[in-house]
C-alpha positions as CSV (number, residue, x, y, z in Angstrom):
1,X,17.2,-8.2,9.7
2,X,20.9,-7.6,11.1
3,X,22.3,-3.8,11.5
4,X,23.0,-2.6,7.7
5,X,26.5,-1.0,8.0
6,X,26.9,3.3,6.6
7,X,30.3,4.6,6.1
8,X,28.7,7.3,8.8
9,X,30.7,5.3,11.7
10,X,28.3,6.8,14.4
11,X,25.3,4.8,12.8
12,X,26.9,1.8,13.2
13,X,26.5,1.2,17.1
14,X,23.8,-1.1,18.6
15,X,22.3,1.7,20.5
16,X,22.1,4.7,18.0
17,X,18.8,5.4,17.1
18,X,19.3,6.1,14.1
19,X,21.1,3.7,11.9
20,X,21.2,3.0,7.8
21,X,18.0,0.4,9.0
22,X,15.9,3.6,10.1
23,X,16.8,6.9,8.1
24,X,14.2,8.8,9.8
25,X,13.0,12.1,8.1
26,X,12.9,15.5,9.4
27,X,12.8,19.0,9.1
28,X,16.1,20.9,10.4
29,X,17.3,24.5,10.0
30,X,21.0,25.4,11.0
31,X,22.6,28.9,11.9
32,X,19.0,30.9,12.0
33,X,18.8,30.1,8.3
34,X,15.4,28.5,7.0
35,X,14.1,25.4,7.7
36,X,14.8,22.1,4.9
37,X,14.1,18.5,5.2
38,X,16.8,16.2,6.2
39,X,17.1,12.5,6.9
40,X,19.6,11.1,10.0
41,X,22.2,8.6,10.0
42,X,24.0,8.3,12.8
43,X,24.7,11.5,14.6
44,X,24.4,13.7,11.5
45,X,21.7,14.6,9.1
46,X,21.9,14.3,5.4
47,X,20.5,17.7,3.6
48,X,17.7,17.1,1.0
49,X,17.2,19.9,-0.6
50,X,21.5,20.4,-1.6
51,X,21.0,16.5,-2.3
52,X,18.3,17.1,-4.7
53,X,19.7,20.8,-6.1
54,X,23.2,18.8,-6.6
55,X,20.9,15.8,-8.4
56,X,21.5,13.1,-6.0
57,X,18.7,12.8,-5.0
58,X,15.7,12.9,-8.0
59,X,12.3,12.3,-7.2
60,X,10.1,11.8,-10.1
61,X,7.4,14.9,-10.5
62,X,10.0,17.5,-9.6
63,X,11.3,19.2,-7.3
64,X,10.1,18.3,-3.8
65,X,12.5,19.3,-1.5
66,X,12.7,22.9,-1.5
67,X,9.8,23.4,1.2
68,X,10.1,23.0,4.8
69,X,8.0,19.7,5.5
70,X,8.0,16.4,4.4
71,X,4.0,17.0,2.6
72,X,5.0,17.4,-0.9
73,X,7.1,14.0,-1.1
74,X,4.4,12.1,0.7
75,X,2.2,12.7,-1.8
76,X,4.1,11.6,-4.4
77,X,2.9,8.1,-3.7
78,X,4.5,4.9,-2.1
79,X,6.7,3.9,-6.1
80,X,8.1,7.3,-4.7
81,X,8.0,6.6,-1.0
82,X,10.1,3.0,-2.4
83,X,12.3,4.3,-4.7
84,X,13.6,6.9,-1.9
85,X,14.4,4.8,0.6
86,X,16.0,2.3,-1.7
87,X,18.5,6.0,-3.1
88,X,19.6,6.7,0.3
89,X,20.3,3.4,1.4
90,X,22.5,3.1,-1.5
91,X,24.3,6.3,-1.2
92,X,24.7,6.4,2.8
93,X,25.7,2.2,2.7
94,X,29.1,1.2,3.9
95,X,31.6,0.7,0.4
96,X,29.0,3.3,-1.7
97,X,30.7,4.9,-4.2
98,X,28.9,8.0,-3.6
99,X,30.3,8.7,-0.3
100,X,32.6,11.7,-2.0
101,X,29.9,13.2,-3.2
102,X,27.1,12.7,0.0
103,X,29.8,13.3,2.8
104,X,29.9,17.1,2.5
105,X,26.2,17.3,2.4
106,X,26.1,15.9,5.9
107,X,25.2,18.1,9.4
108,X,26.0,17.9,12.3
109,X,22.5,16.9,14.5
110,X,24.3,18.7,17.4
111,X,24.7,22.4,15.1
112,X,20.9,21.4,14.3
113,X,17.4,23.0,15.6
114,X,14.8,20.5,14.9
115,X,11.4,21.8,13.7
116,X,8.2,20.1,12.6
117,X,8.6,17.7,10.4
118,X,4.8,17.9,8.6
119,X,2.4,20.0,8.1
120,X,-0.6,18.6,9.6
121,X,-3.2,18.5,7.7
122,X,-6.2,17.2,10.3
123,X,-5.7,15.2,13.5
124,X,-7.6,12.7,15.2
125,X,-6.9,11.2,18.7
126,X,-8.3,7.7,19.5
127,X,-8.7,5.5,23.1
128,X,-7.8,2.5,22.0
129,X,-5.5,1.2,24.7
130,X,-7.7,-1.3,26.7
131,X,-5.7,-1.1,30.1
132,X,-5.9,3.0,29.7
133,X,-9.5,2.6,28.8
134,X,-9.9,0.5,31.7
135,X,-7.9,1.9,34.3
136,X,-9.9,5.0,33.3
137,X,-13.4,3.7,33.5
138,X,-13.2,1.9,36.7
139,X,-12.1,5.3,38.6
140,X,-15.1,6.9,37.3
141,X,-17.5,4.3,36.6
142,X,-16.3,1.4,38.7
143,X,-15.3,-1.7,37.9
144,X,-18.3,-3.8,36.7
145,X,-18.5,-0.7,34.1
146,X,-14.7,0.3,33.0
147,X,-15.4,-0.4,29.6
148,X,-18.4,1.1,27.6
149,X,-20.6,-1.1,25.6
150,X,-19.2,-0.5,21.8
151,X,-15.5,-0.6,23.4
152,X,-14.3,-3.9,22.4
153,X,-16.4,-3.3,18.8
154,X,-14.8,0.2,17.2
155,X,-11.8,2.1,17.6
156,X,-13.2,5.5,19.9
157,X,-11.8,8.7,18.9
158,X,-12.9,12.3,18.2
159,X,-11.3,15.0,16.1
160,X,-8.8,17.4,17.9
161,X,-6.9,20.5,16.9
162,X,-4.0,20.5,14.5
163,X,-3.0,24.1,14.9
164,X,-1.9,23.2,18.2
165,X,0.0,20.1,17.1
166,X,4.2,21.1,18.3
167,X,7.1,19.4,17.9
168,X,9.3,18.4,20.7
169,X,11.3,20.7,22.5
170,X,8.4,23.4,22.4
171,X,7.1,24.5,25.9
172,X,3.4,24.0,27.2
173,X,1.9,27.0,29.1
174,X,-0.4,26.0,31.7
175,X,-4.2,26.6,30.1
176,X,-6.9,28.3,31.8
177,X,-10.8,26.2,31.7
178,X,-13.8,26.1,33.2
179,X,-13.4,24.0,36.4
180,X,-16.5,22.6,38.7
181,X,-15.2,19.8,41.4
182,X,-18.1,17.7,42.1
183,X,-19.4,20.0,45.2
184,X,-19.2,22.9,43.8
185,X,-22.7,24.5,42.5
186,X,-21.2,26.6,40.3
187,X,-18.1,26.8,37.7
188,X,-15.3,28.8,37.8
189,X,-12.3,30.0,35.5
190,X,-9.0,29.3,36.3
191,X,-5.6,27.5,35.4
192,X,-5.7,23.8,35.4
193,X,-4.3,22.0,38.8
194,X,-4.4,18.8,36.9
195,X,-2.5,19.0,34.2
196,X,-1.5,15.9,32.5
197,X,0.3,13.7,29.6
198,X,-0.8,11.0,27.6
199,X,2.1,8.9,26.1
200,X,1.3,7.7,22.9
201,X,2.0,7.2,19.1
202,X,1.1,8.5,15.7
203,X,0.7,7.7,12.2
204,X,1.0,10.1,10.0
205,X,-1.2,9.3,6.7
206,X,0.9,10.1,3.3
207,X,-1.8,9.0,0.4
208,X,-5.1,10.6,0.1
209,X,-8.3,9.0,0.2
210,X,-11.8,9.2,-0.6
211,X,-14.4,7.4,1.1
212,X,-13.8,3.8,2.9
213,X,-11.0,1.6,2.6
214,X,-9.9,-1.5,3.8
215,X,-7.6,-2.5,6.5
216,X,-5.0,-3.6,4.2
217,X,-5.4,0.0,2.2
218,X,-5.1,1.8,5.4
219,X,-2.0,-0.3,6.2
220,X,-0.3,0.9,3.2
221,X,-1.1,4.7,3.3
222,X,0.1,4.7,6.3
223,X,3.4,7.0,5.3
224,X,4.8,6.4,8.8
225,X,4.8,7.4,12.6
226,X,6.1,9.9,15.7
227,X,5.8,9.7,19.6
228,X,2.9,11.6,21.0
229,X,2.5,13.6,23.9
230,X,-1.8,14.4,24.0
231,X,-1.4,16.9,26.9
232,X,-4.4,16.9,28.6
233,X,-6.5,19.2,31.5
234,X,-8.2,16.1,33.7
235,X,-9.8,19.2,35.8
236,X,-11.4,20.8,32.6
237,X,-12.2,17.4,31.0
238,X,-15.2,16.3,33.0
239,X,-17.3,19.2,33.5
240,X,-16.8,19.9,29.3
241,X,-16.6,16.6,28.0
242,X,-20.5,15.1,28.1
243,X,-22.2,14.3,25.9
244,X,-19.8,15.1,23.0
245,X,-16.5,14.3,24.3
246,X,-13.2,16.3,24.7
247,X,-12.7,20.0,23.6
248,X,-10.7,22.7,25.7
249,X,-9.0,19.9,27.8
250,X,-7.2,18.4,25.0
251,X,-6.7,21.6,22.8
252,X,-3.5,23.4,24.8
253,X,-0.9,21.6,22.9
254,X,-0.6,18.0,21.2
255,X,3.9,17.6,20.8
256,X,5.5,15.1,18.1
257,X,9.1,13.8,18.1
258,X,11.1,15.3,15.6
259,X,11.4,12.3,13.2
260,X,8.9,10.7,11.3
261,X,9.7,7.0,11.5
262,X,8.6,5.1,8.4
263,X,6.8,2.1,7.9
264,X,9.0,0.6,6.1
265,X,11.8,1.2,8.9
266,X,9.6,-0.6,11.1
267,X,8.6,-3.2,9.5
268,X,10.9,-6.0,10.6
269,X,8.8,-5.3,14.3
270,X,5.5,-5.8,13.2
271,X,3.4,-7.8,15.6
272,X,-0.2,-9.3,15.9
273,X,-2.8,-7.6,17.7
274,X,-4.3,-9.4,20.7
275,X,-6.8,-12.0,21.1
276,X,-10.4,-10.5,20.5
277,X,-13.7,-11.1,22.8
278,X,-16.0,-10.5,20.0
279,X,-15.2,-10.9,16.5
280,X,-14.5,-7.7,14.8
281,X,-17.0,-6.2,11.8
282,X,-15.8,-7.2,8.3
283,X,-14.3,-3.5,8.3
284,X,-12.1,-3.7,11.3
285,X,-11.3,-7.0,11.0
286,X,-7.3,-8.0,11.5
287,X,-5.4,-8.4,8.6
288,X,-2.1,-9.7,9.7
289,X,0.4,-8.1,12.2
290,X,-0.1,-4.1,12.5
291,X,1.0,-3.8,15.6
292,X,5.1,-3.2,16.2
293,X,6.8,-3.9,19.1
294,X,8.5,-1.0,20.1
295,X,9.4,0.0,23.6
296,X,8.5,3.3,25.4
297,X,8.8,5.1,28.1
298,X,8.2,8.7,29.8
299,X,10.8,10.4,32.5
300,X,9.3,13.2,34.2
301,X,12.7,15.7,35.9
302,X,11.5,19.0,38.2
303,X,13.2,22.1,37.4
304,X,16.3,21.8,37.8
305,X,16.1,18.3,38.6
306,X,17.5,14.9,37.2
307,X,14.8,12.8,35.3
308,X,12.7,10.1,36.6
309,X,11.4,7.2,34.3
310,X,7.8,6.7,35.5
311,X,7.0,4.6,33.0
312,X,7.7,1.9,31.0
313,X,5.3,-0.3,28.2
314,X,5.0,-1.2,24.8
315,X,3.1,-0.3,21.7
316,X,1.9,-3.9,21.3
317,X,0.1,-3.4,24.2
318,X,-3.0,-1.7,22.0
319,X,-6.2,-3.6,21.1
320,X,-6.6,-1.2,17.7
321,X,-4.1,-1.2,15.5
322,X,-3.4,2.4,13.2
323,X,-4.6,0.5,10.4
324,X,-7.9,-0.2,11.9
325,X,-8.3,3.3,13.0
326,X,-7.6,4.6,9.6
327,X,-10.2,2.2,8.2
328,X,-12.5,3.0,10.7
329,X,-12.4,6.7,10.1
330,X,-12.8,6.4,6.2
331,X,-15.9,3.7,6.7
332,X,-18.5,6.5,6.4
333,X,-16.8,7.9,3.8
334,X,-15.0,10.6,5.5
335,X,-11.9,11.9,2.8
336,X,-8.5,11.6,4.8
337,X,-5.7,13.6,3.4
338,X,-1.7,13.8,3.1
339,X,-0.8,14.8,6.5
340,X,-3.2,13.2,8.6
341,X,-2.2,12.7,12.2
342,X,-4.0,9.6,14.1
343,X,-3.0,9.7,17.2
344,X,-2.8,5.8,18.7
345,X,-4.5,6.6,22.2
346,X,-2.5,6.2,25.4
347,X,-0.6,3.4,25.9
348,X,-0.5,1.6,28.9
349,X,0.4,-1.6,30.1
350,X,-1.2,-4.1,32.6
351,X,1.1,-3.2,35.9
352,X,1.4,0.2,37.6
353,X,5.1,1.0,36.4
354,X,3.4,0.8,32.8
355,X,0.5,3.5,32.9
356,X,1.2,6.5,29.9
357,X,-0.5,8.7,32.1
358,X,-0.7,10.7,35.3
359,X,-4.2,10.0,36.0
360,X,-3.3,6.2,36.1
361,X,0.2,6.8,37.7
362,X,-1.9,9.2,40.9
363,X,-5.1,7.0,40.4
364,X,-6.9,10.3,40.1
365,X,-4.6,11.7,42.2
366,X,-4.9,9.8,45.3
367,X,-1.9,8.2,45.1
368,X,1.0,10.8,44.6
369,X,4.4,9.0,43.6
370,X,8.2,10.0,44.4
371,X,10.8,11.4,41.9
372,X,14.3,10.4,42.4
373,X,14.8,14.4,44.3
374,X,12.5,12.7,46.9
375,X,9.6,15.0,45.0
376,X,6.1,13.3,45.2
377,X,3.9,14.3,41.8
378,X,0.3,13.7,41.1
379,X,0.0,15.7,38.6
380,X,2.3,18.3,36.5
381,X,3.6,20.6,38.1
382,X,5.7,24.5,36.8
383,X,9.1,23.5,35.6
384,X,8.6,19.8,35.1
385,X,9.9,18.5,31.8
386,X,7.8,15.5,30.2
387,X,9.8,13.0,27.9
388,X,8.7,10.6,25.9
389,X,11.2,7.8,24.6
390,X,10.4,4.7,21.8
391,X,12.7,2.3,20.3
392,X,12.4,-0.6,18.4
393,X,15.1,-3.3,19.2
394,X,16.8,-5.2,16.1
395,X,19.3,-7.6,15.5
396,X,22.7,-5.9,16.6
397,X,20.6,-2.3,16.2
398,X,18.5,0.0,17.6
399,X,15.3,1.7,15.6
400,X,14.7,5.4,17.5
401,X,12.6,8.6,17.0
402,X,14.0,11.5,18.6
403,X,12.6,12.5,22.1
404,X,9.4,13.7,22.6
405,X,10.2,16.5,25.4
406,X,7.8,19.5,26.6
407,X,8.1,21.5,29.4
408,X,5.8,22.7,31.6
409,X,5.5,26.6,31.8
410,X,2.7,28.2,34.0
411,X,-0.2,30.1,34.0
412,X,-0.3,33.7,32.0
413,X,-2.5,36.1,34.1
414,X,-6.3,36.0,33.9
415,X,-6.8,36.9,30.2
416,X,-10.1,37.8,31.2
417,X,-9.3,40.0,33.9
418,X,-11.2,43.0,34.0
């Protein structure tokens, strides 16, 4: 599909990320006033809720933009989720006769805070990058052993916190944990030294279900996705995480890019997932491309510092598709609801330069690596601002979702101290 030309002139550039082929949707507020949903075209932001009150935009049910989150649409169903899409490509497409009427509904992104764009309702982090998994399992169980036995046979995942999902732009304070290194006899409490990111994506599910459904169900509900940042406490991890997995050291803060890019936006990048060892279970089993191929990358920049790209891979690079996790987590008949978050594991790539994470970057911090300041890094350090970039590359256009950016803030006092 070529670039679809808007009579916004600044969507209309092979490199904005956000052209009439994307019309990603957020949540903005401007001036200290409250928070309303808009979608982007170019380097502006159409308003929803004066495009509904002025009835250009109608969505059938009633009124659904009046709140401050995309919810109440999504679960107005995928006719709506169509119909939508098919409105404002009409009114915001080069030669629309509507233009008069939209055009002094538009905002300036620049005069815009960004705020979440969901509320989120439950969310679930898998590991379901196989060079992460592996890179990960041969530092701590060696080689012959990377991978555990049900790897390559289900989607692994466990159920974080969404009250500490954030969107971008919101800083990360340093946590404190319980910290044992492998010769100490006893714990202690302090701030995490090893304080890491985990570049990856997530779907965001936008029609409810109840007990299991297909691949090709999951597919569909799938309302659409964000960049993920799952920070994470490597120092807390391993003395909490057997035998039931992560807690503390994934709970300080999961951030989201600002737009939720739809499936339907990315469609024209879907891509097959790889070659399987074992043939999947009839309930995981691939059902056409559900992958995308969409580029991404992290920059790490010290305080004060310019930014760094550390790394550089692709989302086809996962063995599980969101899909398959979706269909996975409903196959013992767990209920998913509007607002899901499924967060895609991290992403990493077979070569050094393409590891979405720290960890992998340091090798469990043995092998520390140079910023452009001439700053080595193992892990994060105070001050250090974490970015996450994805685009998806088109014919003559560019498919974008907002940066993913958190900064690193450090340690409050003991809040134990007595």
């Amino acid at each position: 599909m070529p670039l679809m030309k808007s009579w916004v002139e600044t969507a209309n550039t092979v490199d904005c990320p956000f052209p009439l082929n994307n019309l990603p949707y957020g949540v903005f507020s401007t001036d200290g006033g409250a928070p309303r949903c808009g979608v982007a075209i170019g380097d502006q932001i159409l308003d929803m809720k004066v495009a509904e009150e002025a009835g250009l935009i109608s969505v059938a049910g009633g009124v659904v933009f009046g709140g401050a989150s995309w919810n109440t649409f999504m679960a107005r169903g995928k006719n709506a989720w169509v119909a939508l899409r098919a409105r404002l490509t009409a009114l915001l497409a080069e030669g629309s006769d509507a233009r008069a009427v939209a055009e002094p509904l538009l905002v300036s992104q620049r005069n815009a805070t960004l705020h979440m764009p969901l509320e989120v309702s439950e969310y679930t982090d898998f590991y379901a990058g196989r060079h992460h998994a592996t890179n990960i399992g041969t530092m701590f169980r060696g080689a012959e052993n990377a991978l555990p036995p049900n790897w390559l046979h289900i989607p692994i995942g466990y159920n974080g916190r969404a009250s500490s999902v954030v969107v971008s732009g919101t800083g990360v304070r340093r946590p404190w944990g319980q910290l044992k290194g492998p010769n100490d006899a006893l714990p202690r409490f302090g701030p995490s030294a090893r304080f890491d990111i985990e570049l990856e994506m997530g779907a965001i599910v936008g029609a409810a279900s109840n007990g299991p459904i297909s691949v090709e169900e999951a597919y569909s509900n799938i309302f659409g996705y964000v960049l993920l940042n799952d920070w994470s406490a490597r120092d807390i991890q391993p003395w909490e995480y057997q035998p039931l997995g992560p807690f503390q050291a994934k709970a300080t803060a999961t951030t989201i890019s600002p737009w939720i890019v739809t499936a339907a936006a990315l469609k024209p990048f879907r891509c097959d997932t790889p070659a399987r060892e074992f043939e999947l279970l009839n309930h995981l089993k691939d059902a056409g491309p559900m992958l995308y191929d969409i580029d991404l990358s992290v920059t790490m920049a010290p305080q004060g510092g310019e930014a760094t790209t550390i790394a550089e891979t692709n989302y086809n690079e996962m063995y599980y598709s969101a899909a398959q996790q979706l269909a996975h987590h409903t196959s013992s008949g767990c209920p998913m609801r509007v607002g899901d978050l499924l967060g895609s594991g991290t992403i990493s790539g077979p070569e050094k330069s393409q590891r979405g994470s720290l960890i992998e970057q340091s090798w469990g911090g043995k092998e520390p690596f140079t910023l452009q300041s001439g700053e080595t890094r193992t892990f994060i350090e105070d001050g250090d601002t974490l970015t996450l970039i994805g685009t998806a590359k088109g014919d003559g256009y560019s498919i974008g979702f907002g940066d993913c950016v958190g900064e690193m803030m450090p340690a409050l006092d003991d809040p134990y101290k007595r």
